[in-house]
N, C-alpha and C positions, 0 to 999 in steps of 0.2 A: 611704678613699683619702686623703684631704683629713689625718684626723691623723698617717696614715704619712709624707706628703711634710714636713708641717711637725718629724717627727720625726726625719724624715731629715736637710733642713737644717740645723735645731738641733744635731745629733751632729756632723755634719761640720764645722759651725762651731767647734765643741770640738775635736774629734780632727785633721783638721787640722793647725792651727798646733804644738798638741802633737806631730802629727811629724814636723812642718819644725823646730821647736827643738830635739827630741831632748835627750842629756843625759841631765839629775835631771828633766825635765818628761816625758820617757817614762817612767823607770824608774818613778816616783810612779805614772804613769797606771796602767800593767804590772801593778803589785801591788795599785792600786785593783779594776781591772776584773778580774782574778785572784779578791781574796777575794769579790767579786760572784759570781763565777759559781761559786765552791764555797756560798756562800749559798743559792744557785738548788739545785744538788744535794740540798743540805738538807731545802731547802723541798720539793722536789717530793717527797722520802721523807718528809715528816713528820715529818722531827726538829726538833728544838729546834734554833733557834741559837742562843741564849743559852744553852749549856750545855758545860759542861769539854773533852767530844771537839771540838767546834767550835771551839775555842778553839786547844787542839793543834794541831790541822789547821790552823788558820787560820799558826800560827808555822812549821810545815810547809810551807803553800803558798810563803810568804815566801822560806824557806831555798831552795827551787828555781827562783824567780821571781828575786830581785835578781841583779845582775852583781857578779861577781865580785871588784868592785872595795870591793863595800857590803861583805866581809867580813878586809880586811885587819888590822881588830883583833883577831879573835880571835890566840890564840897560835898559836905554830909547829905544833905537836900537833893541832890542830884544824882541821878544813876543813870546808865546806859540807854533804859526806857525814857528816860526824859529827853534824850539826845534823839534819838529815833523818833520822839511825838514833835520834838523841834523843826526834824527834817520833814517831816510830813507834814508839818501846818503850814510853813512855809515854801512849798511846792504850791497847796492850795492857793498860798496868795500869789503865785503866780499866775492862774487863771483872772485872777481881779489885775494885773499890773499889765500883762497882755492883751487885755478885752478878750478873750478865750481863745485867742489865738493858739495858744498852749490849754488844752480843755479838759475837763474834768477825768474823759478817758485816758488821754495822754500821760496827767499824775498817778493814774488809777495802775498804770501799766508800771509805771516808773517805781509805786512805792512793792507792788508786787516783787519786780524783780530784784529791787534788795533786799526785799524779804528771802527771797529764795534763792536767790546767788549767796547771798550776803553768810546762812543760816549753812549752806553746804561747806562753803569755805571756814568759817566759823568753827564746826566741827571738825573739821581738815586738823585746823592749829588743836583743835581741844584734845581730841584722840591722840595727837601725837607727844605732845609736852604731856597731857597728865595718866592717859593709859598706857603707851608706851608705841614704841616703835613696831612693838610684835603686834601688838593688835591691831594698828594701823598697816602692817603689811598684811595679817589676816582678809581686813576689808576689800584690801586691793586688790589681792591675789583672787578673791571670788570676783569681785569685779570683771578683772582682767578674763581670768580664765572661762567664766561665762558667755565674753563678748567673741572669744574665739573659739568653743566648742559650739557657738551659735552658728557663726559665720562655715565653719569648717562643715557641721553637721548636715546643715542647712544647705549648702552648697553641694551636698554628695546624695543627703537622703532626703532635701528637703521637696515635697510634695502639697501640702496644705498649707494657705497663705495663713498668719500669724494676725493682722490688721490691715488690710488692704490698703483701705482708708486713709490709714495713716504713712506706713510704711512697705510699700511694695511687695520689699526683697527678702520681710522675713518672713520665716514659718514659724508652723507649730514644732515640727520637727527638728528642727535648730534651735527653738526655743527649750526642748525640752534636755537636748545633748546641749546647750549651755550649763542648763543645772546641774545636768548628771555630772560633766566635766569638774564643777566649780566643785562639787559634794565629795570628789574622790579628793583633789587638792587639799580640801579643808581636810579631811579626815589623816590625809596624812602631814598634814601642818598642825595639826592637833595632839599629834603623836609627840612631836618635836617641841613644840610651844602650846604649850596648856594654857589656855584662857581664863578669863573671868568665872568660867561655870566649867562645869566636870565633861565630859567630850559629850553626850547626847544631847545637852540642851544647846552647845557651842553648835551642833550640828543643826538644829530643828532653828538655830540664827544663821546657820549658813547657806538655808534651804531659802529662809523667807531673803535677805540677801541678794541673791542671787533672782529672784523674782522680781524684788524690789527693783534693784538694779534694769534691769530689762524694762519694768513701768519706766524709770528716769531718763530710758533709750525712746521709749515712746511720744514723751511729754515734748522733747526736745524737738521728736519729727514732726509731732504735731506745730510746735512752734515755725519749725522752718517752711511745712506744708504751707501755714497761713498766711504767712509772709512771703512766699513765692520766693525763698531762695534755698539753693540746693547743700551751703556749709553756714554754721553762723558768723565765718571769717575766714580770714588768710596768715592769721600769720605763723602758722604750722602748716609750709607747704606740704600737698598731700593726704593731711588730716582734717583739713580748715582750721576752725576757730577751738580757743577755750572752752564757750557749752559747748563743742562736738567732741571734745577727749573727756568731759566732766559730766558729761550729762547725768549718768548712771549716779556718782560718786555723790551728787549735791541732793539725792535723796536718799543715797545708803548710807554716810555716815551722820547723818544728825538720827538714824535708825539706832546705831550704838548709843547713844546717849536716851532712848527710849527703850531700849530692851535692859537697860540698868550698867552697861558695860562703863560708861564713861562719864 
């Protein structure tokens, strides 16, 4: 418990200020913590990082991660989507350059997760430079508050397993005192910081949110389930990996850019 809290603060002291200053000091973080977490994918399948597909992938996660602004050198002809069909054609012809040693599955995983790392962190940087810091602590805060009215509720009233299957230790009951918890937060961060839309519909976003989030907790376990390991990393002692503090995050915020927020 003792190195989880001291790891806690440690992060928060970092990420933080990072995104009160926003800018170039989120987009950096964005793609830092981006190629972390396809690292962690790596790792937990046992591939090499230091090898050619990783490398691809890694230029790939990039193309979907930066803002839009990082690419106004390329020419007229070229846009982001042609960088991202670049990094995926040439993963392909890595299965021809290894004799499949590196095989159709292995790219198949590879362009997945920079689709889906790449698109959460993406909106990380997007929500924060262009709809603001408040709506970006909006996100967070049900996040946050979700995963510990889960944990807490869960742990006092929790009686009915949630997904067995996937995740043990939650319930239904924690599942549902996540939401409640997140729905009173937002209500009263809505009072204080008025949103994109008038407080009911910012609510009936903070409901689905707060759901969503808890699917992104799922997907994650599912990942580690499959893979037969129990954090996606180490290097948040206590917490494990990147996907294990993101998991929620990397499909609730590219949600605000779908409900029309960002």
């Amino acid at each position: 418990m003792k190195q989880r809290v001291i790891t806690a603060v440690v992060a928060l002291a970092i990420f933080i200020p990072i995104l009160i200053a926003g800018g170039g000091w989120i987009d950096t973080a964005g793609a830092v913590l981006a190629l972390i977490a396809l690292s962690e994918v790596y790792i937990m399948r046992k591939r090499i990082i230091l090898s050619p597909d990783f490398l691809i992938a890694s230029l790939g996660i990039l193309a979907v991660v930066l803002p839009n602004s990082f690419f106004r050198w390329l020419p007229a002809f070229l846009g982001r989507i042609d960088l991202i069909y670049i990094a995926v054609a040439l993963l392909l012809c890595i299965t021809v350059t290894t004799k499949n040693r590196t095989t159709f599955d292995d790219i198949g995983v590879s362009v997945l997760s920079f689709f889906y790392i790449g698109t959460g962190f993406h909106y990380l940087i997007s929500v924060r430079n262009d709809a603001g810091l408040d709506t970006l602590m909006f996100a967070l805060l049900i996040v946050w508050l979700t995963d510990t009215g889960a944990y807490m509720i869960g742990r006092k009233l929790g009686r009915h397993k949630l997904w067995p299957a996937i995740s043990p230790n939650k319930t239904i009951e924690g599942s549902v005192g996540g939401v409640v918890l997140a729905l009173v937060t937002a209500a009263i961060y809505l009072m204080f910081f008025p949103q994109y839309y008038t407080f009911w519909p910012m609510m009936g976003i903070a409901l689905c949110l707060s759901v969503i989030g808890q699917i992104g907790d799922l997907i994650e376990s599912a990942l580690k389930r499959f893979y037969g390991v129990k954090d996606s990393g180490k290097i948040l002692p206590g917490h494990g990996g990147i996907l294990d503090r993101f998991d929620s995050l990397l499909l609730v915020l590219p949600m605000l850019h779908l409900f029309g927020i960002v």
